[in-house]
C-alpha positions in Angstrom: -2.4 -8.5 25.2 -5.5 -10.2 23.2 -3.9 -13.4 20.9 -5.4 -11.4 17.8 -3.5 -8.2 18.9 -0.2 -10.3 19.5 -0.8 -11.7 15.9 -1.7 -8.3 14.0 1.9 -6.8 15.7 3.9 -9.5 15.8 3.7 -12.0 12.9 6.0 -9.8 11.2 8.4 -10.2 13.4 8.0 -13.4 14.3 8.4 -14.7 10.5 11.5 -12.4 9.6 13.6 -13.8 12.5 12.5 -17.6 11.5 13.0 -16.7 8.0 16.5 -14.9 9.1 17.4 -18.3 10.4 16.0 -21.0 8.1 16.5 -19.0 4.6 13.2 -20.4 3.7 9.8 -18.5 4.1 7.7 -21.5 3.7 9.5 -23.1 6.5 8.9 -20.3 8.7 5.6 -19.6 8.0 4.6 -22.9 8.9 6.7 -23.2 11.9 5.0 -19.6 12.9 1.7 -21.0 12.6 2.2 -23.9 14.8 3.3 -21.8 17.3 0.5 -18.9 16.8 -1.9 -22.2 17.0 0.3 -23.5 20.3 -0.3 -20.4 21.7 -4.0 -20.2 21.4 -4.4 -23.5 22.5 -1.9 -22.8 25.5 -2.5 -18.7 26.5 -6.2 -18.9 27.6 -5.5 -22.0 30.3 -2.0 -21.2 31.3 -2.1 -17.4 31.2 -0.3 -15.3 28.6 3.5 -15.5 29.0 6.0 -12.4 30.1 7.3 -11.6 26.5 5.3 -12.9 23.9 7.1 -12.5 21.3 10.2 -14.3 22.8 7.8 -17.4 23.6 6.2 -17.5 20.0 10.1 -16.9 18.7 11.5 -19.9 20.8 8.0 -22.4 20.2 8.1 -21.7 16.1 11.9 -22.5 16.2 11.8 -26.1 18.5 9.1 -26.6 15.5 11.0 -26.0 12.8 14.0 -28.2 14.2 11.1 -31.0 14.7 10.3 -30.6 11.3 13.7 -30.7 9.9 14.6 -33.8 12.1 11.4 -35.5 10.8 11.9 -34.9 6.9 15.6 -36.0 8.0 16.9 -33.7 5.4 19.2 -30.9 5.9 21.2 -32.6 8.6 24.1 -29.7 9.0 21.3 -27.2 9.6 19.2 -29.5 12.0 22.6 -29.6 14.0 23.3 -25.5 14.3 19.6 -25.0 15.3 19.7 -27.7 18.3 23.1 -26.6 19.0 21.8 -23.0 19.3 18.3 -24.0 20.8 20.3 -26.1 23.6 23.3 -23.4 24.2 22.4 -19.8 23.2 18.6 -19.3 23.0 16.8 -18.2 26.1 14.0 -20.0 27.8 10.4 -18.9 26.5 9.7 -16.4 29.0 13.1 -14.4 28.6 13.5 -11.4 26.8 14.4 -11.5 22.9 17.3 -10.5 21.7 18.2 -7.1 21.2 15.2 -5.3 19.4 17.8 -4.0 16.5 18.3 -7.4 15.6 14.6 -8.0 15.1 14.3 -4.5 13.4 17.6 -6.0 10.8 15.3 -8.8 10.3 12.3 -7.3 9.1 13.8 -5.3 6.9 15.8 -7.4 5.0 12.5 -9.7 4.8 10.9 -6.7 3.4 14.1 -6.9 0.9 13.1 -10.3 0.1 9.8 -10.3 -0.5 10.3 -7.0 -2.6 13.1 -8.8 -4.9 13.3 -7.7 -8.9 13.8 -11.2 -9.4 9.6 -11.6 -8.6 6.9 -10.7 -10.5 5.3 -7.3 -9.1 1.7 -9.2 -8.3 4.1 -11.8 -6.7 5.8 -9.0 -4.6 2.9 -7.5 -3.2 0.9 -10.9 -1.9 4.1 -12.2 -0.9 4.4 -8.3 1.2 1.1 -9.0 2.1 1.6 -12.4 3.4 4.5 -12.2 5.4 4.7 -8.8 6.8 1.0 -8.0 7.0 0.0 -11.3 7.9 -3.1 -11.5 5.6 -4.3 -14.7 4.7 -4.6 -15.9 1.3 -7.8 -15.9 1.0 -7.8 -12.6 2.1 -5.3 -11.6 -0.4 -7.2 -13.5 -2.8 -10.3 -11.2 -2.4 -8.4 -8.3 -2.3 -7.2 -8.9 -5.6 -10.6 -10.3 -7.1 -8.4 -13.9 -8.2 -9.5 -17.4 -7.3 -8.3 -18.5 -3.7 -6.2 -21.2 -6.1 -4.2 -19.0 -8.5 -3.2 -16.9 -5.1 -2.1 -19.4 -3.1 -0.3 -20.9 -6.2 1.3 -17.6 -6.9 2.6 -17.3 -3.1 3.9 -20.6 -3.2 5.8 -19.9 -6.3 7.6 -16.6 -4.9 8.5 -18.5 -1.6 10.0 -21.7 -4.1 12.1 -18.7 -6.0 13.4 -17.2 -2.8 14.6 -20.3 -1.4 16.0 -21.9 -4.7 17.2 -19.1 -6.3 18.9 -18.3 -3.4 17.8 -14.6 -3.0 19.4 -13.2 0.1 17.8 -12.2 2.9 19.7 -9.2 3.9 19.3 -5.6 2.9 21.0 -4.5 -0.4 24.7 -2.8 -0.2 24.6 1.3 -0.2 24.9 1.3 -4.0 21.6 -0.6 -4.8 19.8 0.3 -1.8 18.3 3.7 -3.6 16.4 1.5 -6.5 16.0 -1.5 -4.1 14.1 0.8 -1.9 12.1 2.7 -4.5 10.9 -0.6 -5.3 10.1 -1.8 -1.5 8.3 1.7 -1.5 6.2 1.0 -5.1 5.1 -2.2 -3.8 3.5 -0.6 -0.7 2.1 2.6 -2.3 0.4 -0.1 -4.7 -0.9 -1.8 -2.2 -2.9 1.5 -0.4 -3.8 2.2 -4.2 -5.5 -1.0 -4.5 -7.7 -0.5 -1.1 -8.3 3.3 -1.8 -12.0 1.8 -3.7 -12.4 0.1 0.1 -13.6 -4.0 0.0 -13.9 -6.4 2.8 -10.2 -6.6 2.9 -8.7 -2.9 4.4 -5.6 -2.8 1.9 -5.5 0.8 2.6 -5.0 0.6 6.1 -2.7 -2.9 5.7 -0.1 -0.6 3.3 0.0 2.1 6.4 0.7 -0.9 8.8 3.5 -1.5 6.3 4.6 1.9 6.0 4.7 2.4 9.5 7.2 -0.5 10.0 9.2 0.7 7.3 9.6 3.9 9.0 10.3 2.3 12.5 13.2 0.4 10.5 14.4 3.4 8.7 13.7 6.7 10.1 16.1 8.4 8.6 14.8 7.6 5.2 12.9 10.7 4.0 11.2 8.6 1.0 9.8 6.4 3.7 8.9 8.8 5.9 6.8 11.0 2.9 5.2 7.8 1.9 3.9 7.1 5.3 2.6 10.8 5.3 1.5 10.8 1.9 -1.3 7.4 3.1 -2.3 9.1 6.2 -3.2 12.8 4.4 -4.9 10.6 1.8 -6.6 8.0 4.2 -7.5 11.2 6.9 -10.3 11.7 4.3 -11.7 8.1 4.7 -15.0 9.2 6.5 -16.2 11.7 3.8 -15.3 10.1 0.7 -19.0 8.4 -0.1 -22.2 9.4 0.1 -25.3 7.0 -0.3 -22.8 4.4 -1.8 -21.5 7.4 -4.1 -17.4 8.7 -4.5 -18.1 12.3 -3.2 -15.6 15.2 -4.9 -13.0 16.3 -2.2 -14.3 20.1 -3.5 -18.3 18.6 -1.7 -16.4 16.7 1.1 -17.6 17.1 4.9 -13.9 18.7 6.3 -16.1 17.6 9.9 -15.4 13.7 9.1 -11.6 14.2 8.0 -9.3 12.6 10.7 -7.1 15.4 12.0 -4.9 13.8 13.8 -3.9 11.7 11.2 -3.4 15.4 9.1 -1.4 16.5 11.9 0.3 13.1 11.6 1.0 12.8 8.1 2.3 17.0 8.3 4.7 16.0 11.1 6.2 13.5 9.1 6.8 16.0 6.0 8.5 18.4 8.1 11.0 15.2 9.2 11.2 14.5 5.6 11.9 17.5 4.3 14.7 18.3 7.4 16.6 15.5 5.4 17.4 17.5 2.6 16.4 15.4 -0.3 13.7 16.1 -2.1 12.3 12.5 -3.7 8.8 11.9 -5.4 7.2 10.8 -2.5 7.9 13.9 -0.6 6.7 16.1 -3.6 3.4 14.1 -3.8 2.9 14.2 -0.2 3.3 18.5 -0.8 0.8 18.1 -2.7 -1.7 16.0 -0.5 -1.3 18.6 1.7 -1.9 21.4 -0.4 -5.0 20.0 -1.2 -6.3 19.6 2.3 -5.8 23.1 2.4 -8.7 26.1 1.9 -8.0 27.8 0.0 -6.0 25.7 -2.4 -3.0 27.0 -3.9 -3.4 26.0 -7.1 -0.1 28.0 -9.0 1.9 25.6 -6.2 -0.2 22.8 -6.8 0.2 22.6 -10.7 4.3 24.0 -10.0 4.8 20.8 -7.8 3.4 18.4 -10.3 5.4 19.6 -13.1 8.4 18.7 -10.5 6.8 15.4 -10.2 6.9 15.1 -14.2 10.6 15.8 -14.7 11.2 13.4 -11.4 9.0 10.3 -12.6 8.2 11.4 -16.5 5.0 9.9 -15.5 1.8 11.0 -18.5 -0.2 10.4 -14.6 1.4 13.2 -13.3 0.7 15.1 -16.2 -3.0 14.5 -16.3 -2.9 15.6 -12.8 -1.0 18.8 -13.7 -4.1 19.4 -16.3 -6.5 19.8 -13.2 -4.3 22.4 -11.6 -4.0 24.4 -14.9 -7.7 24.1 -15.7 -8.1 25.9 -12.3 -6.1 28.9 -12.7 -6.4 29.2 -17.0 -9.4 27.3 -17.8 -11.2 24.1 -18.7 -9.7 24.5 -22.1 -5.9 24.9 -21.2 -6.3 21.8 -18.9 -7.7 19.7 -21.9 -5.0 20.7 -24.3 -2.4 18.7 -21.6 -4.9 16.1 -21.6 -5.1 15.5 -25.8 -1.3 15.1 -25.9 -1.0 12.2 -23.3 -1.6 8.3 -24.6 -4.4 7.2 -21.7 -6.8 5.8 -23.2 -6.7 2.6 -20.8 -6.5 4.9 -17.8 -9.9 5.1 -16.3 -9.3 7.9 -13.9 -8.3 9.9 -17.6 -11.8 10.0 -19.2 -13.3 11.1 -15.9 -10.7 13.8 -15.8 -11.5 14.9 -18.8 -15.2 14.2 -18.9 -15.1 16.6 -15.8 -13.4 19.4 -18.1 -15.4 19.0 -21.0 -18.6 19.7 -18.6 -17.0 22.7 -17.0 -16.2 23.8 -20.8 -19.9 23.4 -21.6 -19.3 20.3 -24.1 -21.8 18.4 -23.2 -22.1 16.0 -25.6 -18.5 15.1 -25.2 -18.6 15.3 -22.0 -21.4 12.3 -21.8 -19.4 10.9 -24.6 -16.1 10.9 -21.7 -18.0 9.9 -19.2 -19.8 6.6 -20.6 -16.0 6.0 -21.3 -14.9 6.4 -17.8 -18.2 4.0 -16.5 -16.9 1.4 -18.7 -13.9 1.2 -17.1 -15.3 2.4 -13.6 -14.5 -0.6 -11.0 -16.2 -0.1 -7.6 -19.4 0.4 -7.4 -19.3 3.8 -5.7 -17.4 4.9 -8.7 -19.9 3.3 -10.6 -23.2 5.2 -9.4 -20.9 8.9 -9.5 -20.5 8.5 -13.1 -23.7 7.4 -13.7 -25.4 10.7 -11.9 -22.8 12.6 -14.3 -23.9 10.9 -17.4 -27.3 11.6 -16.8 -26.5 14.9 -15.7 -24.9 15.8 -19.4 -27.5 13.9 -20.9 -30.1 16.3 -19.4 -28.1 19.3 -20.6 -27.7 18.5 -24.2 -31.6 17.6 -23.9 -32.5 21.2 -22.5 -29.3 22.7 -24.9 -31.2 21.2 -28.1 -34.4 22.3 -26.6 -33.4 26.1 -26.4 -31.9 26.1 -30.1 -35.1 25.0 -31.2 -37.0 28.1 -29.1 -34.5 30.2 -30.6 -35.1 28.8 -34.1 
């Protein structure tokens, strides 16, 4: 296996069992990275050893006790590690330790990092960081900030963990439900955030995540329905532009959707919904489905998003809902959802109702909606659709005035 390879599937790993031991990320990250950089130095002339992993494990670990020796502070610990290093761990080539210890490991780092005590921005680099292995400057241009203010944000969420003590375990059985929703928020976020595509694949980093959630906890059905929910979503990757343009899923080339990941994402569902509980992310993976479906059910579609509303009493959700009742009553019934909700920030809202207004032949509103929505628009592929749209209503309240007049 390539280093790169070994690094992309690993790191992960790697960190949460140094992190496991040493209760301090910053620690293990830099212990990890000496031994990723041992490794590359090593590999290539000496050959690549029987159990990666187990080598990169046993390396980081020798460097962490180094380290620890060197600063000549926490002594007690120093002691354990060389005691364990000398007695208990396996030479470099042996096999790790039992793979559910691993598994126990990345989870609760994925607890960790995930903590209420963080700020959300400082949950998802720190996710990011640690269990994607991103760099910062990576993370930094995912998130459009200075490479500075990221790496001073990550460095800040490791201090917290390791002063404030924040355990790295996962939560008892009676905070696991809203310790979980939030592990699950913080990776949905993140496939949110790549869904406008960038240098930096966030989309396809948050299904790396959401596939090592479910290896952790298959028996999860919120995990598992999140993990389906990115793949139906990301299946339609291929056809989503045009000429540097968002292209409507209605206009969308079905050829360039990724079936297997469909067939993927709809095997999960069923494994979710065997589980018996019926959570958000399952409903909104129903949906995804639907939607990949011709012809669309809309009467399920809008049925499942007013579930969604009660289960999340999310004015998102019910904008969504709008689209489904504008196709089976009308334009009109779908903007009367849309004028009781407060989304005037929301830039996904004035499209959504730009697009109504057009279909309801009010054009000037429509344009009105639409120069909103480009305001706000921040890829440029969203950028150039609204634009074609504005011009487009702008041509039909030209031609609209110009038959009033002929009709004068």
């Amino acid at each position: 296996m390539a280093l790169d390879a070994v690094f992309r599937d690993q790191w992960g790993r790697v960190l949460a069992t140094l992190a496991g031991i040493l209760g301090d990320i910053e620690l293990a990250e830099d212990a990890a990275a000496e031994a990723f950089a041992i490794a590359a130095e090593r590999w290539p002339r000496d050959g690549e050893p029987a159990n990666p992993t187990g080598w990169l494990v046993t390396t980081a670990r020798n460097r962490a006790v180094d380290h620890l020796r060197r600063q000549q502070v926490l002594a007690g610990k120093t002691k354990l590690l060389a005691r364990d290093i000398e007695t208990g761990l396996q030479p470099p080539e042996a096999p790790m330790d039992d793979a559910a210890t691993i598994a126990d490991e990345r989870l609760e780092l994925i607890f960790a990092c995930c903590h209420p005590a963080l700020a959300l921005e400082a949950q998802v680099a720190l996710t990011l960081r640690t269990l994607g292995g991103l760099s910062t400057d990576e993370i930094a241009l995912a998130f459009l900030v200075p490479f500075e203010t990221m790496s001073k944000r990550l460095t800040r969420a490791k201090h917290k963990i390791r002063d404030a003590g924040i355990p790295f375990a996962v939560p008892p059985d009676h905070q696991l439900p809203d310790r979980l929703a939030a592990v699950l928020a913080v990776v949905y976020l993140i496939f949110n955030a790549g869904w406008g595509g960038g240098r930096v694949d966030l989309a396809a980093e948050a299904i790396h995540l959401g596939r090592a959630l479910a290896d952790l906890m298959p028996d999860e059905p919120e995990v598992l329905a999140l993990l389906a929910l990115m793949l139906l979503h990301d299946a339609r990757k291929a056809a989503r532009l045009r000429d540097g343009r968002v292209v409507p899923l209605d206009d969308q080339d079905r050829a360039l959707w990724d079936t297997r990941q469909i067939d993927e994402g709809r095997a999960l569902l069923q494994r979710a919904t065997a589980r018996g509980r019926t959570g958000p992310y399952l409903v909104q993976g129903a949906i995804a489905d639907l939607h990949l479906q011709e012809p669309r059910d809309w009467p399920q579609i809008a049925a499942l998003y007013q579930t969604l509303a009660r289960q999340t009493g999310s004015s998102i959700v019910e904008m969504n809902r709008a689209v489904a009742v504008a196709e089976i009553d009308g334009p009109e019934a779908g903007l009367a959802i849309l004028d009781g909700l407060d989304l005037g920030h929301y830039r996904y809202f004035h499209s959504t109702r730009a697009e109504l207004l057009r279909r309801a032949g009010r054009d000037a509103e429509a344009h009105q909606a639409y120069r909103r929505a480009l305001d706000l628009a921040q890829t440029e592929p969203e950028q150039r659709f609204l634009a074609d749209r504005l011009a487009e209503t702008a041509r039909r309240g030209t031609a609209s005035l110009g038959e009033a007049a002929d009709r004068r």
